[in-house]
N, C-alpha and C positions, 0 to 999 in steps of 0.2 A: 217465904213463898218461892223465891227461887231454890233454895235447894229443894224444898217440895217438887218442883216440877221438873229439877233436872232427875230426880229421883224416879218419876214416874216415867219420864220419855227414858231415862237408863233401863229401867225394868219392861215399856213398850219392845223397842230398837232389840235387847239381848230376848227377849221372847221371839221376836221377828223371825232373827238367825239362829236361834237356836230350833228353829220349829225346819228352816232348811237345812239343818244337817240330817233331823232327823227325817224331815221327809224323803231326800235324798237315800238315808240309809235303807229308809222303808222299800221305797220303788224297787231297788234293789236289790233287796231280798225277795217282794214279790214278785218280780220275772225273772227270778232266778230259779226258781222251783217248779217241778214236775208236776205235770196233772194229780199225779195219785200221792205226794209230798203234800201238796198244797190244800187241799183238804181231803182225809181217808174216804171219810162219811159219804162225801157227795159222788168222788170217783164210783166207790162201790156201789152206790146206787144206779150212777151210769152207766158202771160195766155190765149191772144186774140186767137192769133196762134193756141194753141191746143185746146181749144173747137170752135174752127170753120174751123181745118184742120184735124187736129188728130183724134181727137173723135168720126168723123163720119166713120172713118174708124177702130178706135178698136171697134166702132159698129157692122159692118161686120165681124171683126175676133171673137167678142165673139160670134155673132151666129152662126157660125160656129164652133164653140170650144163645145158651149152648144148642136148642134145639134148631132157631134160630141159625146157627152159626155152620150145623150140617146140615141144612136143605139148602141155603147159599152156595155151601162149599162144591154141591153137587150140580147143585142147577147151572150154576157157571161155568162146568166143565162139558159144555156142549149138551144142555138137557140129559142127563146122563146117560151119554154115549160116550163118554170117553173119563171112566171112572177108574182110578188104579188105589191098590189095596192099601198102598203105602199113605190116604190121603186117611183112611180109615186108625190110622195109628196117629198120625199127627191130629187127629179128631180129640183121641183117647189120651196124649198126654195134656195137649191144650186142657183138658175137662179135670184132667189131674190137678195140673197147676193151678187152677182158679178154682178149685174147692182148696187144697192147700190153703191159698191168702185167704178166700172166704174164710176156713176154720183158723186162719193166724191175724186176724183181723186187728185187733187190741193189742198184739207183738207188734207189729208194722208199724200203728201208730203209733206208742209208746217209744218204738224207738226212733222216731222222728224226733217226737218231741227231747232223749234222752239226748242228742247228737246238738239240737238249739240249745239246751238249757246246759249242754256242758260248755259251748263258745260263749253263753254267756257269763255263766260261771268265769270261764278265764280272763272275760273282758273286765268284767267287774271287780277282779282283784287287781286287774290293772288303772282300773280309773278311779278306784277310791282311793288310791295315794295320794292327792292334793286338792282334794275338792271340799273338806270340811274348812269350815270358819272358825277359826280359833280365838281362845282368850285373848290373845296379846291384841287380835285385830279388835275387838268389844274393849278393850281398856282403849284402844286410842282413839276409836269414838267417845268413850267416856269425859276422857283430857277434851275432846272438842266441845263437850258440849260446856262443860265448865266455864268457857272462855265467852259463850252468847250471854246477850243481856235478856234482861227479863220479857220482853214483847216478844223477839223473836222464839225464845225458848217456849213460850205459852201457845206460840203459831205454832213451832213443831210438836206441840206434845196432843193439839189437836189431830192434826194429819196424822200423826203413828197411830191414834186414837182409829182415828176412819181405815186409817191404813189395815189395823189388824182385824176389822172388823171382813175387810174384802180379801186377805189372805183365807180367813177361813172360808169362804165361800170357794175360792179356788185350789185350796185344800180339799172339798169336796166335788169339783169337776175333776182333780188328779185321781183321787179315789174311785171316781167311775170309770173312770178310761182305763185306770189299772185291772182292778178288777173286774171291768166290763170284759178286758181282754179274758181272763181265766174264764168268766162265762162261755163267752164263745168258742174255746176251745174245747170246753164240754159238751155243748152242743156240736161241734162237728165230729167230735169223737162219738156219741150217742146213735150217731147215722151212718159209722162208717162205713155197716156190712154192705148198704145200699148200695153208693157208688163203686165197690168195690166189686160188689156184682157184675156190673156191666164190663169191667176189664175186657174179659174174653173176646168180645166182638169188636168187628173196628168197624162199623159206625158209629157203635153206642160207647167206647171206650175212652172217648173224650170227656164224657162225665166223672170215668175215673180217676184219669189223667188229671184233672181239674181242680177234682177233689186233693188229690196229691200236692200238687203244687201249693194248693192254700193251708193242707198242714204247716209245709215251711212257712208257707207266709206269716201266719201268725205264730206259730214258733219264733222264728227270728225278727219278728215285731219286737219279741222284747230287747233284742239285742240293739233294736234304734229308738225305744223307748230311754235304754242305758245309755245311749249316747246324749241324750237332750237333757235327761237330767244331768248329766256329767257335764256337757256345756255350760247348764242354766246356774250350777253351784261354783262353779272359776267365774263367771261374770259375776254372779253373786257377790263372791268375795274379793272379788277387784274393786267393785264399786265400794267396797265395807272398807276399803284402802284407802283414798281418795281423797278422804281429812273434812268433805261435807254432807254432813248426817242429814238433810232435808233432802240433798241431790241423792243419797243413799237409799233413805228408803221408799222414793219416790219412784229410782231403777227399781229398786227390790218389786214395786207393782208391774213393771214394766216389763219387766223379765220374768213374771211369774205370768202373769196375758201372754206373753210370749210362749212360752214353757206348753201352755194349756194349747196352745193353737197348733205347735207341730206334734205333741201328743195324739191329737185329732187329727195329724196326717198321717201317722206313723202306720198305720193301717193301709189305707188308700197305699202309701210308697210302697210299702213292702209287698202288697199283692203287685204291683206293677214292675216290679222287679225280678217278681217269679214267675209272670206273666198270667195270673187268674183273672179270671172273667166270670 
């Protein structure tokens, strides 16, 4: 009976950590990658979407923006009594420039996003040098648990038992955050011609400004996405050190509650960082 149970809480414990490395890995690879990387299928459906939905309609709101933008330019210049030619060209390349990004619209973003996912790219080959949990650390769990008697070994092979059962559950709140995030980034990419429209004008041009900022934002969401799992796998494997497999995988819940709750800030911070509203 007890080698049976040290058997099963060895095979609970090494499924545990082995499920954090790979989650770990996983995260990593998915906010490591471009919108149109990450899946072909749905981007192209995206990009189809907004230049043959969208587009024709930030059309109409930029003519209206730029229409807009010379009756102001003229009315403020003393009811048009004091009109000069030179305001009539700064009219003509303003209208230039904001059909430009209109027609570059999906360049723009794209390379928003190409500039976050290449810092994290760099970050990530920098933080996966010491965060996996290795055999050696799983054999000296092993050695510990051989040393328990039979009660306390049947207590721990209960608790890994419930233990693994609540990993997987929080294994699938990291999967929605993750790729809740890739969602959302198709979604703002979908609407870009919109706020992108409004640029031209400055009252209206804090829409696009806004919209800007929260490209990066969740762009480089994933770069603090990488950092919390990069945290959460050295605590991991500090506590997998530590010589007591009950107090082990007990942080291992503890630090995975943890993991899931600044995931769920990771958003909120980083628009407040970029300052969207």
């Amino acid at each position: 009976m007890r080698e049976l149970l040290t058997g099963m809480v060895e095979s609970n414990m090494s499924t545990m950590f082995t499920d954090v490395n790979e989650k770990t890995s996983e995260i990593a690879a998915q906010v490591g990658r471009t919108p149109q990387n990450w899946n072909s299928s749905v981007f192209s459906m995206i990009q189809n979407l907004s230049e043959s939905v969208v587009v024709p309609i930030a059309g109409i709101i930029i003519t209206l923006v730029l229409c807009y933008e010379l009756i102001s330019m003229l009315t403020e210049r003393n009811n048009l009594h004091d009109v000069d030619t030179w305001m009539f060209f700064k009219w003509v390349f303003k209208t230039f420039v904001a059909v430009m990004i209109l027609t570059n619209t999906f360049t723009i973003v794209l390379a928003v996003f190409d500039v976050s996912q290449s810092v994290i790219q760099q970050s990530a080959g920098i933080i996966q040098n010491g965060t996996d949990i290795t055999v050696d650390v799983l054999d000296a769990l092993r050695a510990d648990l051989e040393t328990m008697e039979l009660g306390p070994l049947f207590g721990l092979w209960l608790q890994s038992f419930l233990i693994q059962l609540t990993m997987l559950a929080l294994n699938i709140v990291i999967f929605v955050i993750v790729y809740g995030r890739m969602i959302e980034i198709y979604l703002l990419t979908s609407l870009a011609p919109i706020p992108f429209a409004t640029v031209p004008n400055r009252e209206t041009g804090h829409m696009g400004q806004n919209y800007f900022r929260s490209l990066f934002a969740v762009g480089f969401q994933g770069l603090l996405i990488l950092v919390c799992v990069a945290i959460y796998a050295v605590l991991i494997q500090s506590i997998a050190t530590d010589g007591d497999p009950i107090r082990a995988i007990w942080s291992c819940v503890g630090y995975t509650v943890l993991l899931c709750f600044t995931l769920f800030k990771t958003g909120s911070l980083s628009k407040s960082i970029f300052g969207c509203h």
